[in-house]
C-alpha positions, 0 to 999 in steps of 0.5 A: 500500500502506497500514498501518493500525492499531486503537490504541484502542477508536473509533481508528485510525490509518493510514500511506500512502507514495505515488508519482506522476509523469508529464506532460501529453499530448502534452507539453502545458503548458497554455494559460497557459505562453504568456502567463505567459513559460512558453513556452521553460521547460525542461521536465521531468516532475514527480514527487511523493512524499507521506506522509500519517498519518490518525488517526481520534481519535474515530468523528466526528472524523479528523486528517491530517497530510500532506507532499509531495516535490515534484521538478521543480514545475510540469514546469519543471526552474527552478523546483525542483528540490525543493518540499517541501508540507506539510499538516493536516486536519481532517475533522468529521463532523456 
């Protein structure tokens, strides 16, 4: 669920909170969780909470600005618990 909203004529602005989390199949780490000493991590699902707010300033021109909770990172309770990831673009249509 989404709020958006016309603020001036060829603006708007939109609002997004998100929620995501789960793991992999079967309870996979992937191919590098051997190799990288990953093997006996404690492993945990992630969750992900993100915001982003999208402004489009001009028709040609959109800024977002975007953070992310990250709680368990990587599905390895040890390497967290919360990883905050934050986040600017800019997108310029030509």
């Amino acid at each position: 669920m989404f709020v958006g909203a016309r603020l001036w004529r060829g603006g708007e602005i939109y609002f997004d909170p998100e929620l995501a989390g789960g793991g992999g199949i079967s309870g996979t780490r992937g191919i590098a969780g051997f190799p990288n000493g990953e093997g006996t991590q404690r492993t945990v699902p992630e969750q992900v909470i993100e915001c982003y707010c999208a402004a489009l300033l001009v028709p040609w021109f959109t800024l977002t600005l975007d953070d992310q909770l990250v709680i368990n990172p990587a599905y390895n309770r040890d390497r967290g618990p919360l990883v905050h990831v934050h986040g600017v673009r800019a997108h310029v249509e030509l």
